[in-house]
C-alpha positions as CSV (number, residue, x, y, z in Angstrom):
1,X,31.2,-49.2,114.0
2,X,31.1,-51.7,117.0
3,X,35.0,-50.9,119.0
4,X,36.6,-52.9,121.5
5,X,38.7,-50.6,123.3
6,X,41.3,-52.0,125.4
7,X,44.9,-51.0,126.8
8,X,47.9,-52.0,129.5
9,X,47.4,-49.2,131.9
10,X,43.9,-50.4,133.1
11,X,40.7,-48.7,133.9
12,X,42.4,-45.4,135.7
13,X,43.9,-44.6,132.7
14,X,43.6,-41.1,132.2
15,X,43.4,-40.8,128.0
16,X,40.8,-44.0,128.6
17,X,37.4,-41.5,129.0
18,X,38.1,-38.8,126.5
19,X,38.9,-41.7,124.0
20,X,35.7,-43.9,124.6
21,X,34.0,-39.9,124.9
22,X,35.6,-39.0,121.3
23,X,34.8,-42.3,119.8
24,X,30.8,-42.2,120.9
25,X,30.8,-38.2,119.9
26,X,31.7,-39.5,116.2
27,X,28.6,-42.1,116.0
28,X,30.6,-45.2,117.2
29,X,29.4,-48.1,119.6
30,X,32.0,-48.5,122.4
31,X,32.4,-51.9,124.6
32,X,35.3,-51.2,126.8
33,X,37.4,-54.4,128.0
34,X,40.5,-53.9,130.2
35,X,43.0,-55.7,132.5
36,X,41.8,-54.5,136.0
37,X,45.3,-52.8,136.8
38,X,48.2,-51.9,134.9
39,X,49.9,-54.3,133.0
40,X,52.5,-52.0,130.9
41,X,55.3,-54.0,129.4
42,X,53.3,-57.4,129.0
43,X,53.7,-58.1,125.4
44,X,51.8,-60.5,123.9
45,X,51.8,-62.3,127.7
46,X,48.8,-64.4,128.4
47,X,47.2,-66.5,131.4
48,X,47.4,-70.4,131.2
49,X,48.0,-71.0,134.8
50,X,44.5,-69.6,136.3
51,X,41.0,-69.2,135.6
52,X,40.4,-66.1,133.8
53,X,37.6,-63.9,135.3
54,X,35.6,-60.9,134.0
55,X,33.6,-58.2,135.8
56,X,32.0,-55.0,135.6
57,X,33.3,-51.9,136.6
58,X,30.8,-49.1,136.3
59,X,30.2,-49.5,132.5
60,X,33.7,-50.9,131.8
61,X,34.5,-55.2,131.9
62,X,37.7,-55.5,133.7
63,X,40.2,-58.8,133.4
64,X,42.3,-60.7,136.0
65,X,44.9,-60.8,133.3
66,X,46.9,-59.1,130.7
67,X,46.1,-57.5,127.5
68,X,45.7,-60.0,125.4
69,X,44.2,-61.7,127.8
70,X,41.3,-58.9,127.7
71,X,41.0,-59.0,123.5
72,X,40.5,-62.7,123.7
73,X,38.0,-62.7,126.0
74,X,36.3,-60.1,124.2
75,X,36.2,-61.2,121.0
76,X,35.5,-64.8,122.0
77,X,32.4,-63.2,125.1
78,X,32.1,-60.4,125.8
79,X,31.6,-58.8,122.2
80,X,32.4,-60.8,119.7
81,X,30.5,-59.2,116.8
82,X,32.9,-56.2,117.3
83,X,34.3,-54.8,114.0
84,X,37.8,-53.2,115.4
85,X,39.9,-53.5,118.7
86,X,41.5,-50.1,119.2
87,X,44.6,-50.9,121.8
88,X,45.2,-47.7,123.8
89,X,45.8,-45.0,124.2
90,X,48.8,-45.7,125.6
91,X,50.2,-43.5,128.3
92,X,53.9,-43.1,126.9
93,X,55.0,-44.1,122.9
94,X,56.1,-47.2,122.1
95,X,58.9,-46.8,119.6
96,X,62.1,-49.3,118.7
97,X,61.9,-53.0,118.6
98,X,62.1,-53.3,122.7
99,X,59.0,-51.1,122.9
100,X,56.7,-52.3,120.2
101,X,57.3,-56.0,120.7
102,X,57.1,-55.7,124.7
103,X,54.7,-53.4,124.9
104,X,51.2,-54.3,125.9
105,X,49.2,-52.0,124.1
106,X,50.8,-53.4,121.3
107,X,50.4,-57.1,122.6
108,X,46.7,-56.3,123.0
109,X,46.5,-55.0,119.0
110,X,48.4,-58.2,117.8
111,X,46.1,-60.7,119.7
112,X,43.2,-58.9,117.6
113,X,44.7,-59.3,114.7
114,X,45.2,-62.9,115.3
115,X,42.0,-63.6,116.0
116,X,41.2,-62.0,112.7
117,X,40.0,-58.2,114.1
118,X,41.0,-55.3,112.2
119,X,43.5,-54.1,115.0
120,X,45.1,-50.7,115.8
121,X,47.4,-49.8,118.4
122,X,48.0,-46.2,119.5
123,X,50.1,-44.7,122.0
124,X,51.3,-40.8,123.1
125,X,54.1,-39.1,124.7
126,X,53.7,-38.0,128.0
127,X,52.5,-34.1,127.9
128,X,51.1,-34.8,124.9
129,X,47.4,-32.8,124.1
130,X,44.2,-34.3,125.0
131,X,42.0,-33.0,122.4
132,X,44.8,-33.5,119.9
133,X,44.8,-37.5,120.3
134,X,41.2,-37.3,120.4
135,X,41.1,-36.3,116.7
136,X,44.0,-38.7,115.7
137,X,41.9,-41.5,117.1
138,X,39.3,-40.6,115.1
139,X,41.2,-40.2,111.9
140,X,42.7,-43.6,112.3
141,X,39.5,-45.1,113.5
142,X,38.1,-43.5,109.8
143,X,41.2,-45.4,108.1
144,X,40.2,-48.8,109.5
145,X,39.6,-50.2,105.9
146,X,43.2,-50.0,105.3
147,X,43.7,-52.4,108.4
148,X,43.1,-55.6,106.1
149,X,46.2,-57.9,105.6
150,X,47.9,-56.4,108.8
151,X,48.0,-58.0,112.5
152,X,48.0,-54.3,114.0
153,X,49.1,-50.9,112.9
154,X,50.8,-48.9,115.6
155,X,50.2,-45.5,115.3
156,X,52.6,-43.3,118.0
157,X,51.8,-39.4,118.8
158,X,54.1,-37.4,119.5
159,X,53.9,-34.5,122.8
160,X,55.1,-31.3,120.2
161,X,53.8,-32.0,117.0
162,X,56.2,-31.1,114.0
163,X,52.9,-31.4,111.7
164,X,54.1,-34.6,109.5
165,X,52.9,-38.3,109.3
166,X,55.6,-40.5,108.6
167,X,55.3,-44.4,107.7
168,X,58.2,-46.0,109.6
169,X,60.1,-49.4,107.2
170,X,62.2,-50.2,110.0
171,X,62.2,-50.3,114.1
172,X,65.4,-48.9,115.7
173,X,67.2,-51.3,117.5
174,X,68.0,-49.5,120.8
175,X,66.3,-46.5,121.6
176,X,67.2,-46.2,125.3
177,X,71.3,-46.8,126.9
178,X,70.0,-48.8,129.5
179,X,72.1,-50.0,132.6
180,X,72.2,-52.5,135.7
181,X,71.8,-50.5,138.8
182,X,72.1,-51.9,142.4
183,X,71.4,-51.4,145.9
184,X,70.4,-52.6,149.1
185,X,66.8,-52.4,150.6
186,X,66.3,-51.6,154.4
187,X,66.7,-55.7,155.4
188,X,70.1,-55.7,153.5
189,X,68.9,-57.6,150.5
190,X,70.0,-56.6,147.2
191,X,67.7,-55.1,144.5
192,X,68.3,-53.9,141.4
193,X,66.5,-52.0,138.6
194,X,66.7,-51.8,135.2
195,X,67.0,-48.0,133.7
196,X,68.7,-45.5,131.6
197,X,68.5,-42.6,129.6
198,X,67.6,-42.3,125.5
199,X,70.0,-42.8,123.2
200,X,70.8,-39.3,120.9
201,X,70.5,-39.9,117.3
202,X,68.8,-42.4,115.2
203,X,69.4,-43.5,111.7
204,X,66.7,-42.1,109.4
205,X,64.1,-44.1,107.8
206,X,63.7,-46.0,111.4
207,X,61.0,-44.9,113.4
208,X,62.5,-44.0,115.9
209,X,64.0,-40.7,114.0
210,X,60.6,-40.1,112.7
211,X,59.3,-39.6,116.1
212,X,61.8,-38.1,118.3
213,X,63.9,-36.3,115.3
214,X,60.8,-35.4,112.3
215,X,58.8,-34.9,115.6
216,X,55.8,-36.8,113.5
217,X,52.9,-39.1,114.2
218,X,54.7,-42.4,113.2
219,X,52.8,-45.0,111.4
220,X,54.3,-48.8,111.8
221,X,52.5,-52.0,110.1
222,X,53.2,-55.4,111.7
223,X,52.7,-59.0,110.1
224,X,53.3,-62.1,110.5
225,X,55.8,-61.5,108.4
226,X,57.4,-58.8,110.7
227,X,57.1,-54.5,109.7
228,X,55.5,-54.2,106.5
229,X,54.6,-51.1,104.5
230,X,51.5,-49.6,105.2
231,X,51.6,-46.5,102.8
232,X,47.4,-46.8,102.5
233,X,46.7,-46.3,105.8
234,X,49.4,-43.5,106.3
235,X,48.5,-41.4,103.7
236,X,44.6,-42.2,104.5
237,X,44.9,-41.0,108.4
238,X,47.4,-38.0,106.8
239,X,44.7,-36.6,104.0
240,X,42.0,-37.2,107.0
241,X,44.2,-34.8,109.9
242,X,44.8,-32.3,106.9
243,X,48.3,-32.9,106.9
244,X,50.7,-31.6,103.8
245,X,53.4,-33.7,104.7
246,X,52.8,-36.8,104.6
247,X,55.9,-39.1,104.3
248,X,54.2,-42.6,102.9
């Protein structure tokens, strides 16, 4: 199968080489196509306002834009007989409506799907195991016929494993207790920054408690028409890891 591989955290990326690595190993052709720095948090942004320009890095393309910037000029350029744009993998989840819908990765995996690519996005925890999202992105990758009718799957992988796959219905609404925080920069301007800890305790059947509670890899369809169910693909990437409980 011909991949576009793409993501938000740019050509550094650390997961970027063993996923293009574990992809060739299993008899894919890989064409890599990234924004040339990070762009984490971008959404579904995209560049009106300047000419968009592509170059080589080594054997990667790299974009003066965003993420979906990087898909579109892919599929319309640089390879647009690709069969799949994989989006990722991510350097941190993206779980909750804030996440998924600002996120990126996920931006990147929606543009595909718009332009009418079977699209996946996947993303994993930080500490999570190399070799371990290596054969999760080849499980999914071996599910791709279950992508049809979807805009993207986002597929999330947790750091410690509890051993489920879990098809998520709903996004939690806040996942994180975020706050205002202020202060004053060495010129005596004021700044201020956006953070907070993660909220304890999500309602069940969102995926939000399938990931941090179930500790599971959390599957999450997205249409036009929103989340959908995506029970196919679920259960598909569940029989392919081995996995006896699979929650589809």
């Amino acid at each position: 199968m011909k991949i576009v591989v793409t993501n938000d955290d740019g050509p550094h990326s650390p997961w970027l080489g063993p996923l293009v690595e574990a992809l060739e190993e299993a008899g894919h052709e890989v064409v890599v196509v990234v924004p040339e720095r990070p762009r984490s948090a971008a959404g579904l942004a995209r560049t009106y306002h300047k000419p968009l320009r592509v170059r080589r890095l080594g054997r990667y393309y790299v974009v003066n834009g965003f993420p979906a910037d990087a898909v579109f000029l892919a599929l319309n350029l640089v390879s647009p007989d690709a069969e799949l744009v994989l989006s990722g993998v991510n350097v941190g989840e993206n779980i909750g409506v804030e996440a998924t819908y600002g996120s990126g990765t996920v931006g990147a995996a929606i543009q595909g799907g718009v332009l009418g690519a079977r699209s996946l996005a996947l993303s994993m925890e930080a500490g999570g195991e190399v070799g371990f999202m290596r054969r999760v992105v080849v499980a999914a990758v071996e599910t791709a016929a279950f992508l049809d009718g979807f805009l993207t799957v986002s597929v999330n992988i947790p750091a410690r494993w509890g051993g489920g796959v879990y098809c998520a219905r709903r996004l939690a609404k806040a996942v994180y207790r975020e706050r205002l925080y202020e202060g004053v920069d060495p010129r005596g301007d004021k700044y201020y920054w956006r953070w907070g800890p993660r909220t304890e305790g999500f309602e069940p059947g969102t995926d939000a408690y399938y990931f941090y509670v179930e500790r599971g890899i959390t599957v999450l369809g997205l249409s036009e028409a929103g989340v959908v169910p995506v029970e196919g693909f679920g259960r598909g990437l569940g029989t392919r890891l081995g996995v006896k409980q699979i929650n589809c």
